[in-house]
N, C-alpha and C positions, 0 to 999 in steps of 0.2 A: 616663650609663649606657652602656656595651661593650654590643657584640651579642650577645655570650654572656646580657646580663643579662634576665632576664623582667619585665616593668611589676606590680609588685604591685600587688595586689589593690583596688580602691577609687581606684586613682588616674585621673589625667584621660587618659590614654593607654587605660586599662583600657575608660573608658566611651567613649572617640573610637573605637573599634576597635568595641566593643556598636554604636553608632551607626549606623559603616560594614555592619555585619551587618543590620542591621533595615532600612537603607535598599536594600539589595541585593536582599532577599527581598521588598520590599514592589514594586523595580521588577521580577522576576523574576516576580512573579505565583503563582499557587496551585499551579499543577505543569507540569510541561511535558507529561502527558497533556493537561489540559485548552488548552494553547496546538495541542498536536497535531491538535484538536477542532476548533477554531478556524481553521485554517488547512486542515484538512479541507471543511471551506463553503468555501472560495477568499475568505476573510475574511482582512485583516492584525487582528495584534493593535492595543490603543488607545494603549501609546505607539509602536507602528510607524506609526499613522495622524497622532500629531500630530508625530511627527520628518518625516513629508512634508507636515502644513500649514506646519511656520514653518520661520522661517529655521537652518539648522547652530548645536545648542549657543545657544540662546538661550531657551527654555524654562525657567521657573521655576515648580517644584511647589508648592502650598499645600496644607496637611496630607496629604501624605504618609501620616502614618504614624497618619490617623483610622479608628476601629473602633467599631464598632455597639457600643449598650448591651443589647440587645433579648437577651429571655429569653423561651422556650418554645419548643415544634415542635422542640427541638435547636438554635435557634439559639445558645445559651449555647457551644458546643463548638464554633462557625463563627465564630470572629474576624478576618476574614484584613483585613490594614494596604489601607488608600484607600476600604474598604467598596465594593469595583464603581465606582467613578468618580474619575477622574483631571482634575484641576482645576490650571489656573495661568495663565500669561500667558506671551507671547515675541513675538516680531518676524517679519512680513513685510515684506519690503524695508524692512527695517530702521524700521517702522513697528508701536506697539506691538497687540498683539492677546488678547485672553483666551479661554480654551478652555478645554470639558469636555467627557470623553469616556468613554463607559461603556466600564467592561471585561467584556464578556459569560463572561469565565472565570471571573468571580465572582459570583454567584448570578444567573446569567444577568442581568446588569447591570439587574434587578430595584433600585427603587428604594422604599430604608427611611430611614428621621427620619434618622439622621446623613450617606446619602448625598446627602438632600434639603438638607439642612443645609448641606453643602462647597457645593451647586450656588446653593443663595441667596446665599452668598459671594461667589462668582466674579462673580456677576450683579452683585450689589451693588458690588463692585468694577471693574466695567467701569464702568456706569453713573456712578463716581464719579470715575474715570478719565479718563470720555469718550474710549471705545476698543471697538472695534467685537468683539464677542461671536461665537464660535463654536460651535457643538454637536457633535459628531461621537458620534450616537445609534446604540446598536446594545443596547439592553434591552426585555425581559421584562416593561414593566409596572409597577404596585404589588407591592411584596413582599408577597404575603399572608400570611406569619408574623407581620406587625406590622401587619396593620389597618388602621384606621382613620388610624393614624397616618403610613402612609405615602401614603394619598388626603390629607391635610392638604397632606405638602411637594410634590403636585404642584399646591394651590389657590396655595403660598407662589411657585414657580415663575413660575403663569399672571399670578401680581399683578404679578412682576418683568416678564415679558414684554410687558404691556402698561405697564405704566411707564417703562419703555426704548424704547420705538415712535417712532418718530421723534425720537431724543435721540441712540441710536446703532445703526449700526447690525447688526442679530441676522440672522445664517447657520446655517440648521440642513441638515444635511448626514448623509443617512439611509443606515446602512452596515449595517443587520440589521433587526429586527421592529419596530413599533413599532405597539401595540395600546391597543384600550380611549378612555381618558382622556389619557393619553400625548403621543397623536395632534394633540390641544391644541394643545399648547405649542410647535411646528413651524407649527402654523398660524397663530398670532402672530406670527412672525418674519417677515420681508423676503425673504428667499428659501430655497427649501428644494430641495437637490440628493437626487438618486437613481442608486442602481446596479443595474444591471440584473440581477435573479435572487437577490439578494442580500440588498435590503430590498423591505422590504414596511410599507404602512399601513393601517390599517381599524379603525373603532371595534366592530363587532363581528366576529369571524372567521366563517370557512366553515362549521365545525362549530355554531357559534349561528344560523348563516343558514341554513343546511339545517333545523337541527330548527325554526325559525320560521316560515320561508316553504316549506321544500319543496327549495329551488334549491343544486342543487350545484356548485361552485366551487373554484378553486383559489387560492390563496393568492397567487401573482401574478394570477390573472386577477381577484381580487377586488380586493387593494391593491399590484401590484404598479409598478413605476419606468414602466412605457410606460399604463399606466390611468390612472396620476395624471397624465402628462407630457402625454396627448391626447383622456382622456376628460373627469377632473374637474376637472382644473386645477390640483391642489391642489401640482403639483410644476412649479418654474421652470425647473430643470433635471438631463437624465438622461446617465450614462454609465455605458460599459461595465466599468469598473474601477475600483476605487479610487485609484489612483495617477493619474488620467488626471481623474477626480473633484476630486481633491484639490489640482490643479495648479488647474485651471478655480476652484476656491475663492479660492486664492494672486491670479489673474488678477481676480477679480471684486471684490476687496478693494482691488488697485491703483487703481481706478476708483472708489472712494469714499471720502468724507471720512470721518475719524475720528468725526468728530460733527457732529451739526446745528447747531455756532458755525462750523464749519469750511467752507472750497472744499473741490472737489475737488482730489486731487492732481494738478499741469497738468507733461506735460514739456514740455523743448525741444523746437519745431517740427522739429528733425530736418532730413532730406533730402526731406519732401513740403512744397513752399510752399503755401503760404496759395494764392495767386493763379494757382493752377496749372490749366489750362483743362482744362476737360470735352468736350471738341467729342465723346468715344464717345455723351456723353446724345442728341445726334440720332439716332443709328440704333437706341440701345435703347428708345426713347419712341414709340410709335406715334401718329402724328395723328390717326386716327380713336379716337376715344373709346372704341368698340364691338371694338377690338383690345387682347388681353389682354398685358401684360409682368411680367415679374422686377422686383420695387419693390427687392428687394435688393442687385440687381447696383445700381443706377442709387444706393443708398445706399454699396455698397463704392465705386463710384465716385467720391463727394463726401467721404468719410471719410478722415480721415490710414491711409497701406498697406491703406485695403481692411480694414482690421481693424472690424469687428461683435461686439458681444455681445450675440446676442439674448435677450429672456427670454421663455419661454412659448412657444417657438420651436415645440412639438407641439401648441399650445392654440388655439383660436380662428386659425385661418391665414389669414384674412383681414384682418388686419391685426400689423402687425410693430411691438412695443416694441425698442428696442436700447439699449445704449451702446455709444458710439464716442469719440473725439478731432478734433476740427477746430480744427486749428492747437496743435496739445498742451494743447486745452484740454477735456474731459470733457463732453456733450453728451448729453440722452436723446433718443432720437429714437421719436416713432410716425409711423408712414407705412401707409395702406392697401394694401394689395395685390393686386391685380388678377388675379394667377395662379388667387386661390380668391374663388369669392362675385362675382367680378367688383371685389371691393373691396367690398363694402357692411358697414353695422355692424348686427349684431344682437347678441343678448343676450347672448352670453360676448365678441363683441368691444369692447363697452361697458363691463364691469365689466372684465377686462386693460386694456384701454386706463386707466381712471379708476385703478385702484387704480397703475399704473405713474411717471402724471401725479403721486400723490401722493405717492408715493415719493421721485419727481425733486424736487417744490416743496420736501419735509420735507429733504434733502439738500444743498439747492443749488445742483442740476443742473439747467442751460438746458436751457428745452424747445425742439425743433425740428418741426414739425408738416409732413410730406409729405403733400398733399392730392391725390387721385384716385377720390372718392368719388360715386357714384351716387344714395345713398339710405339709407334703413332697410331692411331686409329686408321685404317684405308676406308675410302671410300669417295665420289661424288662430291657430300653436301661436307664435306670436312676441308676438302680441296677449295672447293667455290666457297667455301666462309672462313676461308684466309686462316688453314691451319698452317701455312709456313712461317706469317708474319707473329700468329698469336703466341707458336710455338718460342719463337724468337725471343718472345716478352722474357719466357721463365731464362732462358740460353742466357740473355741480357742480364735478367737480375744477378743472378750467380755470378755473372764475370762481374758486375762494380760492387758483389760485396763482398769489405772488408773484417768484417766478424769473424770469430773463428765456425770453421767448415771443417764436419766430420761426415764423410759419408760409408753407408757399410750395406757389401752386397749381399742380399738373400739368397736368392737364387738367377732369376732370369736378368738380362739387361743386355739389350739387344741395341745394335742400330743406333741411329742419332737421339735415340732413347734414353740411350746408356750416358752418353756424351751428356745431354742435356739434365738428368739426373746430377748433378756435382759432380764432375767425375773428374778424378786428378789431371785431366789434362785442362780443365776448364777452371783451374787455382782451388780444390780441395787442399784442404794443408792435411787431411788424410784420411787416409781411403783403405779399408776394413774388406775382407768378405770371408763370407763362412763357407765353408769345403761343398758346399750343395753348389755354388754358386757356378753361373755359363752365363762368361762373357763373350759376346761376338758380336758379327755383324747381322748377324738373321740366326735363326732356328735351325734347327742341325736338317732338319727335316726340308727346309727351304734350302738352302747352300748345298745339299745334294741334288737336289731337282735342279737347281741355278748350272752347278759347275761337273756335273755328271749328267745332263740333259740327253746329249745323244749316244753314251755309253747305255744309261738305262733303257731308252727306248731300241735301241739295235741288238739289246739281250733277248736271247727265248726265257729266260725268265725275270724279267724288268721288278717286280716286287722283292725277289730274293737278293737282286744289285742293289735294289736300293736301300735294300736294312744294311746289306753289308757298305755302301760308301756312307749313309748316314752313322753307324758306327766308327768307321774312322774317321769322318770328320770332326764325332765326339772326341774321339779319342785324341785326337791332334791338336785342335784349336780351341776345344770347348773344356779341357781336363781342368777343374778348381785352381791348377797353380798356374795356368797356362799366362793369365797377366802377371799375377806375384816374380814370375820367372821376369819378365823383362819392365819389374818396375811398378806396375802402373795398378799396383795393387801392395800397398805396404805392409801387411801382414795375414795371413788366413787362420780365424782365430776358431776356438772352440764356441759353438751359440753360449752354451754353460756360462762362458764366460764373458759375454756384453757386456753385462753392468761394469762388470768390473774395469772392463777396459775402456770404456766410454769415458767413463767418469776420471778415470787416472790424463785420459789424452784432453777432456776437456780444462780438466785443473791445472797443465800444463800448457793449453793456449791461452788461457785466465791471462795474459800479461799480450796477446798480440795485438804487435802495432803493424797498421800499413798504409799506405798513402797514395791516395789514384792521383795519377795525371792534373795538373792545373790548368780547370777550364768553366766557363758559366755552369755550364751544366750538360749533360751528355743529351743524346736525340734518339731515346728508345723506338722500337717498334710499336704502335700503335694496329 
């Protein structure tokens, strides 16, 4: 066929060109007002969001070109191709990944039966895959033109959700509304990012909370990215943009296996050795117990570059989950922290800690356990909001996991604190502390007041008794070898020397196998 000649009618050229056109309009979206709209919020569009999670041209769309059945309200006259959600799969670091992304330009990414439909797909194909799932939410809800029927594909949704739970794993990543029911299926998943101003979460909104209660509200200040990041919890991580967002996604995907048959991905050691001495940990580590430090510097310090990724970083700040690399090997780490609470655990640092713990065991990832722990929190409202059961969660995850477990003592670690910390009687395969370290049951200062009570007080000089019984009881039960001597402490190491020893013990449980009990499944504390 000459150029001059036109492709009659019905032929394959005819319908390859139809093709090109439908596929063009379908990535083009509904109009360029409504994209106008859209990037009026300082919102990118849904495939400008997923051309910066994967990697250049790697992106493969799965129906494309699906369109709702649903009739009435006018929807018969609104067919527009992907129905609001944009579904497929592509590579991070050249690692495979599946994605779905609402497109708020179309029916305000309100989801109905067929876009419910694409999104059990995708799931179902990750899942089968064994490749780690992505959300990139920015919708409206249930469609209410279609009823009932679109509360169904969010029950279809929460089933995949929790059937993928530690097999692979699910990043929801929240970049507009996200209301109702909805709200769910992010709290399912493994982690869930936020943009500042941008999304927002809440099972009922401000105008239902106001005619209910009274209380008026804003829509950030009810479920906005810094409420969920510091008040409830319910978000791992917030930024201020999406592009800045969606890199931090790319980075946190690096850090984990594809699936729970898999390691994590480990690089080359690089230019930081293994054995490369710590001598800064003496000067950032205070001797006195009752002196507060940065648990995080003393962590950028033992970690391959200094590199951290904390989770929960605004939540509970008394204690620090992270992943890091030690020895380009992928590492969870919790570490108390001493800058807030003094370090101690109470009831939101018990559940981040447990639920982090079971993340890492479901994954793969060596636990590393930083100990500088005082106690339980005392008080009232910690008692009556069930710190024995919450406490329990973290006690629980440690005993079923199987991963390899390093813990190593700083200094303090008291009481059922210590215990509940990894502590080699709770299955640590091993247990570290540095010469600063007092292990007990309470503070030297307390167990003399306890167990010297009426000595001290029947002295004419009760202050002078009790520096001297609080010294020997340092001196007896609290001396840094005091565990090491009967066990329960397997070597008292130089700080200088962390890295180096870390890294030698976790390259040697690189191969552990272990195997719980044969049962459905265990019945945590709740």
């Amino acid at each position: 066929m000459t150029v001059t000649e036109q492709p009659s009618p019905g032929t394959a050229a005819v319908r390859v060109a139809e093709l090109h056109v439908l596929r063009e309009q379908a990535r083009r979206g509904p109009s360029e007002k409504a994209t106008e709209a859209q990037r009026a919020k300082g919102k990118l569009t849904a495939r400008e969001r997923i051309d910066l999670l994967l990697d250049p041209d790697s992106f493969q769309e799965v129906e494309q070109l699906r369109r709702h059945r649903a009739v009435g309200f006018g929807l018969e006259a609104k067919r527009p191709y992907t129905d609001g959600v944009i579904t497929g799969w592509g590579t991070v670091e050249g690692r495979t990944v599946f994605v779905y992304a609402h497109d708020f330009r179309i029916f305000g990414g309100a989801l109905g039966e067929a876009h419910a439909t694409k999104i059990h797909k995708i799931m179902d194909m990750a899942i089968a895959a064994g490749a780690p799932l992505v959300s990139l939410n920015d919708g409206a809800g249930a469609r209410i033109q279609e009823g009932v029927s679109a509360l169904a594909g969010y029950g279809g949704i929460f089933q995949r959700n929790t059937r993928a739970s530690g097999v692979i794993p699910q990043i929801s990543v929240m970049l507009g509304p996200c209301a109702g029911g909805a709200a769910y299926s992010p709290a399912l998943t493994d982690f869930v990012f936020m943009v500042r101003e941008t999304s927002q979460m809440f099972i009922t909104g401000p105008d239902v909370v106001q005619a209910v209660t009274g209380e008026q509200i804003t829509q950030n200040g009810l479920g906005g990215a810094d409420v969920h990041a510091g008040v409830s919890g319910v978000a791992h991580f917030v930024h201020d943009d999406e592009e800045t967002c969606l890199a931090e996604v790319r980075y946190l995907i690096s850090m984990l296996p594809s699936n729970n048959r898999e390691m994590p991905p480990a690089l080359p050691p690089g230019n930081d050795p293994a054995d490369r001495r710590n001598d800064v940990l003496l000067d950032l580590v205070p001797a006195d117990g009752n002196r507060p430090y940065d648990m995080r510097k003393v962590l950028e310090e033992i970690v391959d570059h200094g590199d951290l990724l904390e989770v929960h970083e605004q939540w509970s700040r008394n204690i620090i989950c992270a992943l890091a690399r030690i020895d380009g090997q992928v590492v969870g780490i919790l570490a108390n922290q001493p800058q807030f609470l003094a370090g101690v655990l109470d009831i939101e640092a018990s559940e981040k800690a447990a639920r982090f713990v079971q993340l890492c065991d479901a994954f793969n990832i060596p636990l590393l356990t930083m100990v500088d722990v005082p106690g339980f929190l005392p008080g009232v409202s910690q008692e009556h909001g069930g710190i024995i059961r919450h406490g329990a969660k973290l006690l629980y995850a440690y005993c079923n996991a199987t991963v390899p477990r390093i813990s190593l003592i700083l200094r303090k670690a008291y009481g059922g604190a210590y215990i509940v910390m990894d502590s080699q009687s709770i299955g640590a395969d091993l247990t570290y502390a540095w010469p600063t370290n007092e292990i007990a049951v309470m503070g030297a200062e307390g167990a003399a007041n306890v167990i010297f009570r009426r000595e001290i007080a029947g002295s004419p000089d009760p202050e002078a008794v009790r520096a001297e019984k609080i010294a020997a009881y340092k001196s007896e039960l609290m001396h840094p070898y005091y565990a090491a001597e009967r066990g329960l402490v397997d070597d008292v190491i130089d700080p200088a020397e962390t890295r180096k020893v870390l890294a030698a013990a976790l390259s040697m449980l690189r191969t552990k196998h272990a195997d719980l009990p044969s049962r459905k499944h265990g019945n945590p504390p709740q």
